[in-house]
C-alpha positions in Angstrom: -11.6 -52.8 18.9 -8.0 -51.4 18.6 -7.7 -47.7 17.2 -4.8 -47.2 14.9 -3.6 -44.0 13.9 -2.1 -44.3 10.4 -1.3 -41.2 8.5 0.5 -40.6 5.4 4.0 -38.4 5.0 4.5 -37.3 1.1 8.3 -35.6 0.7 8.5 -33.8 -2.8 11.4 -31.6 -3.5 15.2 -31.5 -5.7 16.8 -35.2 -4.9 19.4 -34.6 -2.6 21.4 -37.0 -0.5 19.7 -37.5 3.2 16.2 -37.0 2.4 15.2 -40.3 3.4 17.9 -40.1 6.3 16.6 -37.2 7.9 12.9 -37.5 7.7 13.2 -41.4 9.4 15.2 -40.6 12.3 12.8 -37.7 13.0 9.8 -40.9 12.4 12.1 -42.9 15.0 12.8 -39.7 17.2 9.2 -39.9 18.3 8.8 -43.6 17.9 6.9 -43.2 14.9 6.9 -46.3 12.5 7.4 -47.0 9.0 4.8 -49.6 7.8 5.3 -48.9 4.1 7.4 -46.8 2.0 7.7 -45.9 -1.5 9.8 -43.5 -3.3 11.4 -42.3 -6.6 13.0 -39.9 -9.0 10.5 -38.0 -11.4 12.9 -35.8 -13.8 15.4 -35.3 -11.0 12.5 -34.4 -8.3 12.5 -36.6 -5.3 8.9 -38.0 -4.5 8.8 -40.1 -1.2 5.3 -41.1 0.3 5.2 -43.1 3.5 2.4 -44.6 5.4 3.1 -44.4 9.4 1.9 -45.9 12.8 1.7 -43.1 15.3 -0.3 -45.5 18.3 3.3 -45.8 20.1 4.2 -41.9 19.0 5.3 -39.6 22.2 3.9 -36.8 19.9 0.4 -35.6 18.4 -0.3 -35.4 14.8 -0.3 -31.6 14.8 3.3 -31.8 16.6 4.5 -33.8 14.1 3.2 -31.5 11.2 4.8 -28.4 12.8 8.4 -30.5 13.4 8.2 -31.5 9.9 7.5 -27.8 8.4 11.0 -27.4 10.0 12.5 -30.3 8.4 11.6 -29.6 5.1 12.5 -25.9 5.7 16.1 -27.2 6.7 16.4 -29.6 3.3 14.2 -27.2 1.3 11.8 -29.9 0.0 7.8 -30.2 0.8 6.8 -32.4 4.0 3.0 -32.9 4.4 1.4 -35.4 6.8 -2.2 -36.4 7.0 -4.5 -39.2 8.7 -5.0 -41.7 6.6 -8.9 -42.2 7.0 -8.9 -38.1 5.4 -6.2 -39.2 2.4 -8.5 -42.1 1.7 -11.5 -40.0 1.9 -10.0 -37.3 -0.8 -8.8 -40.1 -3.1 -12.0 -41.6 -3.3 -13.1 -42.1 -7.1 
């Protein structure tokens, strides 16, 4: 059986242009894939969510979480990350 890490990215923060630029060359920086993506405008604030392969990733999870902390200190929005077997555990009705 093949382990994949997946973990989820949400972005939240004032729309600005390069949001979307900046946080996927930082994904593709570390060979980090996309698999899905969705995002949009809520009353002018910029929600993003991605779901992401890290199996090919030259980076932990944890070393991704403190790059991104950076990131979204630099654009001032919110970056979190999380594995996706805990966001599917918390969103469990």
């Amino acid at each position: 059986m093949i382990f994949k890490m997946n973990a989820i990215i949400t972005v939240v923060g004032s729309d600005k242009t390069g949001i979307i630029a900046r946080v996927s060359s930082f994904l593709a920086e570390h060979r980090i894939n996309i698999a899905d993506i969705s995002q949009t405008i809520l009353s002018g604030t910029f929600v993003m969510m991605m779901m992401v392969n890290l199996d090919d990733a030259d980076i932990t999870i944890e070393a991704v979480r403190t790059s991104l902390r950076d990131v979204a200190s630099a654009m001032d929005v919110e970056i979190h990350i999380m594995n996706e077997r805990v966001f599917s555990a918390m969103h469990r009705v």
